[in-house]
Backbone as a chain_set.jsonl record, in Angstrom:
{"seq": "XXXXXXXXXXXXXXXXXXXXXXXXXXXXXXXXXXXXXXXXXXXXXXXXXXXXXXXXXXXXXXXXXXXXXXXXXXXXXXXXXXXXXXXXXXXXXXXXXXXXXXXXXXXXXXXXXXXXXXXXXXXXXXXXXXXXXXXXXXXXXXXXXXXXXXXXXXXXXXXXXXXXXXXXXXXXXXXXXXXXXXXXXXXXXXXXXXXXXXXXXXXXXXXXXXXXXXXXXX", "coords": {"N": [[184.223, -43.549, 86.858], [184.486, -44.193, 90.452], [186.517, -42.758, 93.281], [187.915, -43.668, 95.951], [190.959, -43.222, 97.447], [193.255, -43.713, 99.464], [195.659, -43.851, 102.021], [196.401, -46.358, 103.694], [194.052, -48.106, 103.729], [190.67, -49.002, 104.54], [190.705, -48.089, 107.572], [188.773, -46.838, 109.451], [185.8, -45.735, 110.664], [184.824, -43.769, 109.502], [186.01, -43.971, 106.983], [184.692, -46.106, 106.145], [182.195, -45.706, 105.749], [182.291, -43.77, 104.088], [183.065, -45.439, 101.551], [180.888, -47.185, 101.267], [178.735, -45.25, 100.589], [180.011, -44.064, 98.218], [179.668, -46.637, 96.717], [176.697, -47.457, 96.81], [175.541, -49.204, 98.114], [175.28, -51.652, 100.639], [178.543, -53.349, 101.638], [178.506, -55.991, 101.944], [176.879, -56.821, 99.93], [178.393, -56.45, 98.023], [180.364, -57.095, 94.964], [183.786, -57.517, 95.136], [187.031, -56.862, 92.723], [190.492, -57.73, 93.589], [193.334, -56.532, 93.133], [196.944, -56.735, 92.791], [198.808, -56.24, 91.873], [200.906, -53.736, 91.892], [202.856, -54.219, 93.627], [204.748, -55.591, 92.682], [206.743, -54.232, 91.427], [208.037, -52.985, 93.209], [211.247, -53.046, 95.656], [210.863, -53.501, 97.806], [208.981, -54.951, 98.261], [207.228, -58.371, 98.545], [206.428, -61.559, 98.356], [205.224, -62.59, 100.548], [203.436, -60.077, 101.049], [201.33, -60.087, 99.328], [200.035, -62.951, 99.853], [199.683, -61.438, 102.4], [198.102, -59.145, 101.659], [195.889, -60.376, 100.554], [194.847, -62.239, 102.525], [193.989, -60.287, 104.545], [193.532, -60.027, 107.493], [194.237, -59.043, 109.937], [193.671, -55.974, 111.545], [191.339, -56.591, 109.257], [191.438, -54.274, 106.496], [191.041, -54.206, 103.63], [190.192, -56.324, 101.565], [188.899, -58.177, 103.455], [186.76, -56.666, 104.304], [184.39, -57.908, 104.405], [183.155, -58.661, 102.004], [180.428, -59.691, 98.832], [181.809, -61.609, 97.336], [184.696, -62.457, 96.592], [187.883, -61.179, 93.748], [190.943, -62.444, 92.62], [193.079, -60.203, 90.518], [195.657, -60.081, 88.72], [197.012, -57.729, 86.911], [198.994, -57.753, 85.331], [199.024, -60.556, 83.758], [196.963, -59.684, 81.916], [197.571, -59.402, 79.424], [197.997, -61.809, 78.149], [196.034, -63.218, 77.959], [192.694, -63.463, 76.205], [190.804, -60.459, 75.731], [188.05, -60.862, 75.656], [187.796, -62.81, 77.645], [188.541, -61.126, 80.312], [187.841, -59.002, 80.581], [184.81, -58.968, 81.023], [185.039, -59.828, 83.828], [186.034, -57.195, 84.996], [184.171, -55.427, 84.402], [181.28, -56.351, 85.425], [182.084, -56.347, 88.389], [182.078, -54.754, 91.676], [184.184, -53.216, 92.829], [187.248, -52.089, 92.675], [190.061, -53.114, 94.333], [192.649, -52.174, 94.683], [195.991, -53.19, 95.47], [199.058, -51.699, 97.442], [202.259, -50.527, 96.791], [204.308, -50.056, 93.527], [204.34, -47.224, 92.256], [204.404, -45.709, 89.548], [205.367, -48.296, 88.221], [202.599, -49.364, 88.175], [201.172, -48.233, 87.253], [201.867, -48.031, 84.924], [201.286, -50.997, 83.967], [198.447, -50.899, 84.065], [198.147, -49.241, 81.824], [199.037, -50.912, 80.018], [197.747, -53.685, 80.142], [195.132, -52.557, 78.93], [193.439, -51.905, 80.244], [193.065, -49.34, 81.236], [191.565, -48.36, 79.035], [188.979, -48.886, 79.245], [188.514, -47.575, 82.026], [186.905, -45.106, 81.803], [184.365, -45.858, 80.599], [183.437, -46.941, 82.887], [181.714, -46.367, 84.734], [180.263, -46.634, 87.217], [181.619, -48.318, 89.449], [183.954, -48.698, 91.512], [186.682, -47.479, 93.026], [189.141, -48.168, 95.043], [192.336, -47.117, 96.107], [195.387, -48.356, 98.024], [197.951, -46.557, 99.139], [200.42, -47.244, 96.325], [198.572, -47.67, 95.08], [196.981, -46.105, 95.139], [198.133, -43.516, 94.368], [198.745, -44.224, 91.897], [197.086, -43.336, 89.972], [196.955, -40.229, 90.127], [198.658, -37.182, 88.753], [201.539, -37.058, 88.825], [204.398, -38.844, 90.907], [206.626, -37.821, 91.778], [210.056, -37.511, 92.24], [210.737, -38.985, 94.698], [209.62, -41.285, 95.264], [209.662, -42.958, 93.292], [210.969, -45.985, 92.594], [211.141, -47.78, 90.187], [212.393, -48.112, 86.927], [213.6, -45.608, 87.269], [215.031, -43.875, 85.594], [212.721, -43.386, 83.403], [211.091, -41.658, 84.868], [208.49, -39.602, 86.757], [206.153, -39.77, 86.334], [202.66, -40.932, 86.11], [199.135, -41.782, 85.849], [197.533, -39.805, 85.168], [194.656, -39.329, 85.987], [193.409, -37.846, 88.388], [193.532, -34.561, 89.253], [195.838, -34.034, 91.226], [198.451, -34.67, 93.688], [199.783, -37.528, 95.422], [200.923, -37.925, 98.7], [201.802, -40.712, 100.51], [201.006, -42.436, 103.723], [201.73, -40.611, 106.431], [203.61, -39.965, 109.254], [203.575, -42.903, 109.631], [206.124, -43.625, 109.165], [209.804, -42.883, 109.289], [210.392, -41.049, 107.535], [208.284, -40.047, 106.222], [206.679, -37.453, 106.816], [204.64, -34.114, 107.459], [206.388, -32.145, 106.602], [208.35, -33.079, 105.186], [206.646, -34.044, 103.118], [205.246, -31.784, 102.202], [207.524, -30.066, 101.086], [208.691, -31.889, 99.005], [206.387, -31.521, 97.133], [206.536, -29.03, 96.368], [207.765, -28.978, 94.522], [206.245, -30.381, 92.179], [204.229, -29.306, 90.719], [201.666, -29.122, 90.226], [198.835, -29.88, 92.558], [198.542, -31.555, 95.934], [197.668, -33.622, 97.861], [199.001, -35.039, 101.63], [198.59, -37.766, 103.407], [197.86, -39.575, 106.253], [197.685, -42.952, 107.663], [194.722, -42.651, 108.67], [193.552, -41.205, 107.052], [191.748, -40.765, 103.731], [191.222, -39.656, 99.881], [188.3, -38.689, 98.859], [186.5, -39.041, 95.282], [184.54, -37.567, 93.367], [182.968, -37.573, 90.787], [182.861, -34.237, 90.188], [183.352, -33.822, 92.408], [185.406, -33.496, 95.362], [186.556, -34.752, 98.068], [188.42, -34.957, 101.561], [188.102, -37.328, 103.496], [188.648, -38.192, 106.969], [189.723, -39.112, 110.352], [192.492, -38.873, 110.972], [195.421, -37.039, 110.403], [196.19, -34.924, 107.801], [197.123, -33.048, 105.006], [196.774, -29.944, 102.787], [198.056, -28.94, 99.886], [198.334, -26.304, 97.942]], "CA": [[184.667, -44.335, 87.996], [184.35, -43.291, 91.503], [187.738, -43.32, 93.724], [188.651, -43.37, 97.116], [192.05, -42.963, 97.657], [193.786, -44.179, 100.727], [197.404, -44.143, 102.671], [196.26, -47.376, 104.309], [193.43, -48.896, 103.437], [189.561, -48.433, 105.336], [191.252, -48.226, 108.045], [188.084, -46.692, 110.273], [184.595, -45.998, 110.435], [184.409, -42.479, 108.217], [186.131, -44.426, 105.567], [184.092, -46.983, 105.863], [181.171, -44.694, 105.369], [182.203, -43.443, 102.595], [182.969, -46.432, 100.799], [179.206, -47.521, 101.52], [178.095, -44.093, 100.183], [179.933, -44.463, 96.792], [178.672, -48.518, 96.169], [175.384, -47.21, 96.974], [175.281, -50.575, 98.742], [176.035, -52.634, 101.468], [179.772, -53.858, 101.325], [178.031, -57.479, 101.703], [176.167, -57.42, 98.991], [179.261, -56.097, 96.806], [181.264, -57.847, 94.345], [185.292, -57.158, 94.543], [188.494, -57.81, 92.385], [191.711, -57.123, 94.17], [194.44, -56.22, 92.3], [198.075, -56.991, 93.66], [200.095, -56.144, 90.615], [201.485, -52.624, 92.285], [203.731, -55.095, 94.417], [206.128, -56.202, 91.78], [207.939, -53.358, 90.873], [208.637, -52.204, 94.386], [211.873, -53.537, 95.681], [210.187, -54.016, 99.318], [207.827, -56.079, 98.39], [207.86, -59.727, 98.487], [205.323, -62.745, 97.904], [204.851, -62.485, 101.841], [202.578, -58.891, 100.931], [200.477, -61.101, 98.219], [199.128, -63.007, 101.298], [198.85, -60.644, 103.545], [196.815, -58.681, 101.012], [194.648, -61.605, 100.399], [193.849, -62.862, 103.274], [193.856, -59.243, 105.574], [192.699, -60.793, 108.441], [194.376, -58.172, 111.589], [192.276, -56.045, 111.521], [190.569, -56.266, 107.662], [191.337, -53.013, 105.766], [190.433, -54.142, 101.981], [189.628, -57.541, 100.893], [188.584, -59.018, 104.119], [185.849, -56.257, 105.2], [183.014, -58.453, 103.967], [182.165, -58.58, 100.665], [179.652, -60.845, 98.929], [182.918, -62.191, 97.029], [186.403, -61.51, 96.363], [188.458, -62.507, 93.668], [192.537, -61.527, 92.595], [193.114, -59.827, 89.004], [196.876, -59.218, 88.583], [197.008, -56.625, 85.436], [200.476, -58.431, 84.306], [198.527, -61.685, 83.261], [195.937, -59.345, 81.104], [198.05, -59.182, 77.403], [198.881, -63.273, 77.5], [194.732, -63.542, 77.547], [192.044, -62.409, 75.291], [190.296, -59.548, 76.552], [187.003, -61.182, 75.975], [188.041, -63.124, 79.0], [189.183, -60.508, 81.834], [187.08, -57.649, 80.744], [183.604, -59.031, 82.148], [185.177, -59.673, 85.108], [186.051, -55.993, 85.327], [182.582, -54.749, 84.141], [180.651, -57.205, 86.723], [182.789, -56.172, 89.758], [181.375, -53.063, 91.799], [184.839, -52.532, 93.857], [188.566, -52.44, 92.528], [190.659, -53.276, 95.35], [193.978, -52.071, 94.283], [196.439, -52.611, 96.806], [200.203, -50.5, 97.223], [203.911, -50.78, 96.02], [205.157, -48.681, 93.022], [202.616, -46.461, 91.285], [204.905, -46.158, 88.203], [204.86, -49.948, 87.585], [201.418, -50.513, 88.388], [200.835, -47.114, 86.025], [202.72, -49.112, 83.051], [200.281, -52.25, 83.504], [196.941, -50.413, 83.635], [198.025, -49.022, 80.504], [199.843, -52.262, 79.144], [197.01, -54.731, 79.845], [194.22, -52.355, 78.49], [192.452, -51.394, 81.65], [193.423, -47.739, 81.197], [190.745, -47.889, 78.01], [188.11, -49.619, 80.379], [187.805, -46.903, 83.091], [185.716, -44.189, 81.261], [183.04, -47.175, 80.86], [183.026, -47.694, 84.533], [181.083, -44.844, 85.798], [179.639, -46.713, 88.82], [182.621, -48.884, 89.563], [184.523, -48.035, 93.046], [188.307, -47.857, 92.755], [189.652, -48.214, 96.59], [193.795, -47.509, 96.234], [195.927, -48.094, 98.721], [199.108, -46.191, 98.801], [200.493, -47.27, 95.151], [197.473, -48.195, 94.437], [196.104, -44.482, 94.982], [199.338, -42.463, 93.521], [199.09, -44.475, 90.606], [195.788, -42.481, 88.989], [197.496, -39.002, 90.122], [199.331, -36.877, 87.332], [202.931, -37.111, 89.283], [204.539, -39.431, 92.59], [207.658, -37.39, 92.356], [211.375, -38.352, 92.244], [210.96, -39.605, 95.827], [208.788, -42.781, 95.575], [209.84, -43.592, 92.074], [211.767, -47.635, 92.448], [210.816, -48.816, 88.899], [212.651, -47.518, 86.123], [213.274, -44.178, 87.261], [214.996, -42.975, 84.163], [211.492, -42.633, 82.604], [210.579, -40.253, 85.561], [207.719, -39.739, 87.516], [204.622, -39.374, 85.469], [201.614, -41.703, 86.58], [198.109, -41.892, 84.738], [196.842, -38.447, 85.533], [192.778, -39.449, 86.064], [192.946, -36.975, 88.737], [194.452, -33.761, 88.903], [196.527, -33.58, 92.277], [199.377, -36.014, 93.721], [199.312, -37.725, 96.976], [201.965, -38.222, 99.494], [201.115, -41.304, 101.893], [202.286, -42.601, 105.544], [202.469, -39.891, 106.832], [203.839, -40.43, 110.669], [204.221, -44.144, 109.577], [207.669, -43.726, 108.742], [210.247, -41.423, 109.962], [211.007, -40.308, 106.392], [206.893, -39.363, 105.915], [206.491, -36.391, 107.614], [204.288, -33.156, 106.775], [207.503, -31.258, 106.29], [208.887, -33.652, 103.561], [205.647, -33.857, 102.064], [205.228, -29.834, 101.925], [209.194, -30.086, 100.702], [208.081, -32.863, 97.926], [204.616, -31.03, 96.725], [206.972, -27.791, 95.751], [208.579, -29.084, 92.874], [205.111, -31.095, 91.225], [203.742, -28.467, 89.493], [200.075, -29.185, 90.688], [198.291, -29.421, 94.019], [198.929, -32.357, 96.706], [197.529, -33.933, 99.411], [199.215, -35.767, 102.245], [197.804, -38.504, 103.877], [198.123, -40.748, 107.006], [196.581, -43.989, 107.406], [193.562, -42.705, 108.898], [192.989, -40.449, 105.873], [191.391, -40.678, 102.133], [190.608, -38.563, 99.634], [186.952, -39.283, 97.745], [186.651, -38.514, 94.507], [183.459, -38.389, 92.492], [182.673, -36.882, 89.479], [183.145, -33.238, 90.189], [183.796, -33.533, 94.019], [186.353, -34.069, 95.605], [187.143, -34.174, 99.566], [189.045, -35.461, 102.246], [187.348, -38.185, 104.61], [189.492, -38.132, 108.052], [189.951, -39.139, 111.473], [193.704, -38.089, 111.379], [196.017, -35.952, 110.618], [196.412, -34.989, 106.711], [197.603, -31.787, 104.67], [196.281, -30.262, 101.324], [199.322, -28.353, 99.005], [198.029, -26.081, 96.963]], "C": [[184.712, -43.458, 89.241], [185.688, -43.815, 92.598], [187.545, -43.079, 94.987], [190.521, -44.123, 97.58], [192.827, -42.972, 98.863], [195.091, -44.179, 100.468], [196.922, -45.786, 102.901], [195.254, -48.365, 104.307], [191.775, -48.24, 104.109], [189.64, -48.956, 106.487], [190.022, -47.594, 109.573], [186.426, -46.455, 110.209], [183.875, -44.941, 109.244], [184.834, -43.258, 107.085], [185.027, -45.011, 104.611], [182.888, -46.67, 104.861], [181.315, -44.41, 104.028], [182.605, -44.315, 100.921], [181.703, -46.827, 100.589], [178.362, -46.742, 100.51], [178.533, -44.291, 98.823], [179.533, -45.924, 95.976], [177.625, -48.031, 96.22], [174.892, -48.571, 97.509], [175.853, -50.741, 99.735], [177.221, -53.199, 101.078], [179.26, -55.367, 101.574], [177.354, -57.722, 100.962], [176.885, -56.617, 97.56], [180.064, -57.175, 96.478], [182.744, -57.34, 94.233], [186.426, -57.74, 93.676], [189.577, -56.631, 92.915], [192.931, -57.476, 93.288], [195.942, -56.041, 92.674], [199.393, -56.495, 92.798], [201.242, -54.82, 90.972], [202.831, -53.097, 92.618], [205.15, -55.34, 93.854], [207.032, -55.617, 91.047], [208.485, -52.963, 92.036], [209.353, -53.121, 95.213], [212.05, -54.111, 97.546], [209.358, -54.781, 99.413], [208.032, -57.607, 97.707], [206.86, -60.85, 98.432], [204.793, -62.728, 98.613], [203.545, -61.241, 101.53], [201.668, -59.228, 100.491], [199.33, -61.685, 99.396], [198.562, -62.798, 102.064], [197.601, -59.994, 102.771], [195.215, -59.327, 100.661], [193.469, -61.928, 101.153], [193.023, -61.565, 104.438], [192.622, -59.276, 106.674], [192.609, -59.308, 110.441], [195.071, -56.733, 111.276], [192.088, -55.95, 109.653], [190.901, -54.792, 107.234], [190.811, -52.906, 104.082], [190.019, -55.383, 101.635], [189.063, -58.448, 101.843], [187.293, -58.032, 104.79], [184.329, -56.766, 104.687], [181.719, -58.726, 103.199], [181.63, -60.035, 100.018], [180.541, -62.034, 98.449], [184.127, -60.992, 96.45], [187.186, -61.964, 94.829], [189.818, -61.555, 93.177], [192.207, -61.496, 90.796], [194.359, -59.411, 88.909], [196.767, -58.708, 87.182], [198.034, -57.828, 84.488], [199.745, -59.683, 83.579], [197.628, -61.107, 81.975], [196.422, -59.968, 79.633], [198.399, -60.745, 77.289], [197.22, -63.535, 77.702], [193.998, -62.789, 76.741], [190.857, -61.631, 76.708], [188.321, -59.925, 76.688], [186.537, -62.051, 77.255], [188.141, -62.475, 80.097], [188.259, -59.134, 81.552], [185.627, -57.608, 81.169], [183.502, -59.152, 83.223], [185.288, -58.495, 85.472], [184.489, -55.403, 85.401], [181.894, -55.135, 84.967], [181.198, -56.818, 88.006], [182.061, -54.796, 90.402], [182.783, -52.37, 92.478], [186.155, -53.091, 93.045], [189.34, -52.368, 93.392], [192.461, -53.142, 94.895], [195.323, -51.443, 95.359], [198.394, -51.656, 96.202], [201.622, -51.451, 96.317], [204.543, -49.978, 95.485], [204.213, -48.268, 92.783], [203.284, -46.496, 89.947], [204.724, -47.492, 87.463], [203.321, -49.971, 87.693], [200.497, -49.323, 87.221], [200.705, -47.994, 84.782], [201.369, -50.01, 82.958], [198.978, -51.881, 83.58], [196.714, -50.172, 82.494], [198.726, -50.607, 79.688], [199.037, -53.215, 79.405], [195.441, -53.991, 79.368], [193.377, -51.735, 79.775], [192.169, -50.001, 81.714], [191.684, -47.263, 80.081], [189.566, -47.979, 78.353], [187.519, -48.248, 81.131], [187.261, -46.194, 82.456], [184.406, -44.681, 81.199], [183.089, -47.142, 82.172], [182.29, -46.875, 85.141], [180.485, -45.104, 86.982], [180.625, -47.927, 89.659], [183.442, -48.168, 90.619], [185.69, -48.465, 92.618], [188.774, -47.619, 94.277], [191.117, -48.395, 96.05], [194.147, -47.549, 98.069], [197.627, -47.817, 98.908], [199.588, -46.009, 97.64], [199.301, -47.072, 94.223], [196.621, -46.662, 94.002], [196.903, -43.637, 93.974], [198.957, -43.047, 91.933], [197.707, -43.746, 89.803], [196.514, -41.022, 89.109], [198.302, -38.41, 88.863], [201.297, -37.228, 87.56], [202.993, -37.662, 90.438], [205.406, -38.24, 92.628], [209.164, -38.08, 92.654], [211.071, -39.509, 93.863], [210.471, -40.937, 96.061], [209.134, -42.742, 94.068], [210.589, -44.881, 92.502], [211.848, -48.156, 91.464], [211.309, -47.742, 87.974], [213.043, -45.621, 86.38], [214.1, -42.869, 85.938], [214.324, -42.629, 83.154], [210.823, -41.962, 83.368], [209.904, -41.018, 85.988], [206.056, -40.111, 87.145], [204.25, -40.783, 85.403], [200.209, -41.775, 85.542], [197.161, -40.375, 84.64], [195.207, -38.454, 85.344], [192.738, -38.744, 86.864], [193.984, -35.968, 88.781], [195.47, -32.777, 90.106], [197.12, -35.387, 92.247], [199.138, -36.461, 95.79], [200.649, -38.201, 97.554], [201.286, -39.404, 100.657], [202.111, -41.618, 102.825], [202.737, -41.713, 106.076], [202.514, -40.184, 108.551], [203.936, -42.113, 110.633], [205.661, -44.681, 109.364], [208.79, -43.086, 108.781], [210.515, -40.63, 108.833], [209.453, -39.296, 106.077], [206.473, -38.618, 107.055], [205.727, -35.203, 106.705], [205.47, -32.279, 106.343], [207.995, -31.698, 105.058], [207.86, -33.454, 103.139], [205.151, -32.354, 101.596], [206.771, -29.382, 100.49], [208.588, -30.697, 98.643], [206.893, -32.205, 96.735], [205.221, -29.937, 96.091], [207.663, -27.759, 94.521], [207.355, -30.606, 92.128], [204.43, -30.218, 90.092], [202.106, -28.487, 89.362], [199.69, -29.683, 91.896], [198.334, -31.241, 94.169], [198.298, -32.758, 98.003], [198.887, -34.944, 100.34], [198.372, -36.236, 103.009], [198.395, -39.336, 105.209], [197.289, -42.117, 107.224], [195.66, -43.963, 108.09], [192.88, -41.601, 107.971], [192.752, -41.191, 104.347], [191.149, -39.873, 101.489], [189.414, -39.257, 98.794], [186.685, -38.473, 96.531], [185.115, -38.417, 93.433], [182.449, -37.659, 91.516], [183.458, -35.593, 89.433], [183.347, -33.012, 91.64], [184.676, -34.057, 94.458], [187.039, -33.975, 97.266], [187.82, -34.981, 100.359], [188.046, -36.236, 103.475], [188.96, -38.754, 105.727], [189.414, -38.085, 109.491], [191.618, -39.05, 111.712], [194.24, -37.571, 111.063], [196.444, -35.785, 108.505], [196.479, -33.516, 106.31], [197.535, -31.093, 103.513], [197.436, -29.006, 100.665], [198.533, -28.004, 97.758], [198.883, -25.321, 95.641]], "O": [[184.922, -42.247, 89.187], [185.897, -45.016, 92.766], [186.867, -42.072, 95.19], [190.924, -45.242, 97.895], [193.022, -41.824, 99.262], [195.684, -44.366, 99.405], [197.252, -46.468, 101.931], [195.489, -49.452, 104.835], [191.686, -47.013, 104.162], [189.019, -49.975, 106.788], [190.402, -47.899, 110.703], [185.859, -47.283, 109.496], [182.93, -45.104, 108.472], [184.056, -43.274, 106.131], [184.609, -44.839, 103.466], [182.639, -47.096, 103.733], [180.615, -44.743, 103.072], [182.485, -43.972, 99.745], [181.403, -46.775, 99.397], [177.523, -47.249, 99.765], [177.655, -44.681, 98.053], [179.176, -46.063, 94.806], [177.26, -48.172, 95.053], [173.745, -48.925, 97.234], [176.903, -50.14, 99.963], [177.101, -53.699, 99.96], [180.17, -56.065, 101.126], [176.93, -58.878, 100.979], [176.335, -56.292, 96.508], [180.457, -58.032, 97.269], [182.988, -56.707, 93.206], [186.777, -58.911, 93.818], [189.618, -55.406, 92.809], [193.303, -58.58, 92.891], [196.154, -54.854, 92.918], [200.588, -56.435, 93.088], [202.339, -54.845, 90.414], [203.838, -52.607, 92.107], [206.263, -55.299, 94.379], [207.864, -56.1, 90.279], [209.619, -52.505, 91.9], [208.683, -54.042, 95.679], [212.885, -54.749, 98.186], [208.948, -55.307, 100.447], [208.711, -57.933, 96.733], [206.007, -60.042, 98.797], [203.598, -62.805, 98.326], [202.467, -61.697, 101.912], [200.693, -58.794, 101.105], [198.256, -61.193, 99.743], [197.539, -63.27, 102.56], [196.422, -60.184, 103.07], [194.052, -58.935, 100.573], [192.249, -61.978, 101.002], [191.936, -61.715, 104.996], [191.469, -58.85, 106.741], [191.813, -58.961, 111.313], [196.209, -56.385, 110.962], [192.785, -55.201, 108.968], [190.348, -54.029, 108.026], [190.363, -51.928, 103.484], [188.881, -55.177, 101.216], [188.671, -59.522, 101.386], [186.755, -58.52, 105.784], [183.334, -56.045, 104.625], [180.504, -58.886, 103.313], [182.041, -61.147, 100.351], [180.34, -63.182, 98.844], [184.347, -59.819, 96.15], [187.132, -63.179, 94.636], [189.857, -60.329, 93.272], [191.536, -62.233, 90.073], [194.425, -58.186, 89.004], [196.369, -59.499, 86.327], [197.847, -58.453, 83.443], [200.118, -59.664, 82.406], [197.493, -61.871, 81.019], [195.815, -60.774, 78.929], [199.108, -61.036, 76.325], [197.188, -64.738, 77.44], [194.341, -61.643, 76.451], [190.408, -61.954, 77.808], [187.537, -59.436, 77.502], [185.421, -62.077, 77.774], [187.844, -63.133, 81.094], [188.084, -58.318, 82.457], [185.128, -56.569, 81.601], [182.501, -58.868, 83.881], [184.62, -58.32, 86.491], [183.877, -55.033, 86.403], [181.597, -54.178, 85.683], [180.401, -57.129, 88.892], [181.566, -53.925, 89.687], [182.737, -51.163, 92.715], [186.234, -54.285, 92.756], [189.612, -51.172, 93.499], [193.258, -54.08, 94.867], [195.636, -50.34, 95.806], [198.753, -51.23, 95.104], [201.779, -52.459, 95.628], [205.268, -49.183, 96.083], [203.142, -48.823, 93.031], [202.803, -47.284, 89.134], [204.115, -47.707, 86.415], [202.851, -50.921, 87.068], [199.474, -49.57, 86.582], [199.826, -48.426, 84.036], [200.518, -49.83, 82.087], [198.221, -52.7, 83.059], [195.693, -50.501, 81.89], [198.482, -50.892, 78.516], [199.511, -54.172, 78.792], [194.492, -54.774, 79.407], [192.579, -50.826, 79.547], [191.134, -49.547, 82.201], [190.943, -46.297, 80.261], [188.824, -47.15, 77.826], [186.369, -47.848, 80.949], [186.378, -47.002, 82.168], [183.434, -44.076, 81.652], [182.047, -47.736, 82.447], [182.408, -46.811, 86.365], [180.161, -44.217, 87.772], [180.061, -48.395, 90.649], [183.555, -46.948, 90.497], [185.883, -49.507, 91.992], [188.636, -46.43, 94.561], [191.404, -49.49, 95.569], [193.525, -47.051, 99.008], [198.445, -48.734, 98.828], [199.51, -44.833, 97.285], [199.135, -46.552, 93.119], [195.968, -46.301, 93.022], [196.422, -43.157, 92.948], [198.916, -42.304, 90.953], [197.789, -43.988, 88.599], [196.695, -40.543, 87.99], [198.584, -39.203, 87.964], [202.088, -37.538, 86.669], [202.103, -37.4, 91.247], [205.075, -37.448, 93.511], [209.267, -39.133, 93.283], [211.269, -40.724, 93.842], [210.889, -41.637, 96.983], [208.206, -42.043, 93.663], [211.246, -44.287, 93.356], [212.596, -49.133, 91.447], [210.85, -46.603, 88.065], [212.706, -44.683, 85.657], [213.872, -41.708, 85.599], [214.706, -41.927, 82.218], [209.812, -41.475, 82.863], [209.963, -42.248, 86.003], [205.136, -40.635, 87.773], [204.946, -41.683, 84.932], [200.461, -41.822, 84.338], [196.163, -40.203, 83.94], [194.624, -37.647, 84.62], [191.625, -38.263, 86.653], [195.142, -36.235, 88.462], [195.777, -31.585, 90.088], [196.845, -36.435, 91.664], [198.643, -35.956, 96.797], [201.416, -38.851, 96.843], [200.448, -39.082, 101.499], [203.314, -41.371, 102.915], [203.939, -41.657, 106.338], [201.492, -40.603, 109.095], [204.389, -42.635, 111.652], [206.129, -45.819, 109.397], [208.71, -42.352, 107.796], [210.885, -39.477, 109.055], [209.489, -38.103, 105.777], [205.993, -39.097, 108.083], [205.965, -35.136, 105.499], [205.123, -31.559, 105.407], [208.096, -30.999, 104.05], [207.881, -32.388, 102.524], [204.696, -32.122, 100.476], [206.823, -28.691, 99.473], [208.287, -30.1, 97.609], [206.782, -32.611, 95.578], [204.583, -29.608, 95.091], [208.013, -26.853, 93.764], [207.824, -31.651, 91.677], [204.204, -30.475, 88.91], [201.471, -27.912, 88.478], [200.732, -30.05, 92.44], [198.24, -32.056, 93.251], [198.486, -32.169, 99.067], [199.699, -35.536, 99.629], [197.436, -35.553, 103.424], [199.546, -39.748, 105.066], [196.121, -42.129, 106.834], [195.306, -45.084, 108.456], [191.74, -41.196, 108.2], [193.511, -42.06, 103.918], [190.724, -38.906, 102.121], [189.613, -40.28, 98.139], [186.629, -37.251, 96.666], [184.805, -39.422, 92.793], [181.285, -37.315, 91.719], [184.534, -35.572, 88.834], [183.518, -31.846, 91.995], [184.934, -35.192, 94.055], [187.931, -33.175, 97.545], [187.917, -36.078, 99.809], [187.345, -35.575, 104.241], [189.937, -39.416, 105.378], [189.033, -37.015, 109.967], [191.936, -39.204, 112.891], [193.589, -36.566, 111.348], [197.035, -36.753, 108.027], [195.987, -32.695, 107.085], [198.406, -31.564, 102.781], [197.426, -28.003, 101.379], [198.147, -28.755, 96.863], [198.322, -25.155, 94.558]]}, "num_chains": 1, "name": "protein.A"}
């Protein structure tokens, strides 16, 4: 599977780019499923986010930048169907649109509706997170963004082998200083991100696509 990893979504034109570059296609002649399930463990998020994610109209950052179709896959629905049902939709799709929330919860249901067993098969399959959506492949969020259960810790799906801090300057709490602060007690290397940063991930490469301001913790 090939990732790009977002604070915010494709939020400018380098992203864009490099979304393009891993489809090996036109984003109009791609197929997406967007994935909303992050949402429902995080105690900020509310049915209102569902919508917005849906329809992301001002300006488009993930499901509205013009693909040939769209369609929603919440994980939580997977285990009450058979998998001969929801797993050609995965396989057929070229773009996973997996938007934010917790990463812990949305960890749990990758592995709890089977999906987790899936990605190794996907090798040309685009995974676009945003925020949750990104942390949740990392090996650790970190006490600080845990909301769901946090008496089973921090630990995420570890498909890659650094953690990501997002928003940074979106929030007065996300700052490079906390995220430097945060990154010292993980135990493996960190980016921070703002929402004009990603990181791309793809096979054996791995770099930062950026028009603003982001920070790598090694």
């Amino acid at each position: 599977m090939k990732l790009l990893l977002t604070s915010g979504g494709v939020t400018n034109d380098s992203i864009r780019a490099a979304l393009v570059e891993l489809l090996g296609k036109p984003v109009e002649e791609a197929t997406a499923l967007a994935i909303p399930t992050a949402q429902w463990g995080h105690p900020m998020c509310g049915p209102e986010l569902l919508r917005s994610f849906v329809t992301d109209r001002t300006p488009p950052t993930m499901t509205g930048l013009g693909w040939r179709s769209v369609g929603v896959l919440d994980l939580t629905a997977l285990p009450t169907i058979s998998p001969d049902r929801w797993v050609p939709w995965v396989r057929e799709a070229d773009i996973l649109l997996v938007n934010g929330g917790e990463a812990t919860y949305l960890a749990h249901w990758v592995r709890e509706s089977g999906l987790v067993d899936l990605i190794p098969e996907l090798t040309d399959t685009v995974w676009v997170g945003v925020s949750a959506g990104s942390m949740a492949l990392t090996p650790r969020i970190g006490d600080l963004f845990v909301e769901w259960r946090p008496e089973e810790g921090d630990r995420t799906l570890g498909l890659v082998d650094f953690s990501l801090f997002p928003h940074v300057g979106l929030f007065p709490g996300n700052t490079l200083e906390v995220a430097e602060q945060w990154a010292a007690d993980l135990g493996n290397p960190a980016y921070a991100l703002d929402e004009q940063s990603a990181v791309l991930v793809d096979g054996d490469r791995v770099e930062v696509v950026s028009e603003g301001e982001w920070a790598h913790f090694a």
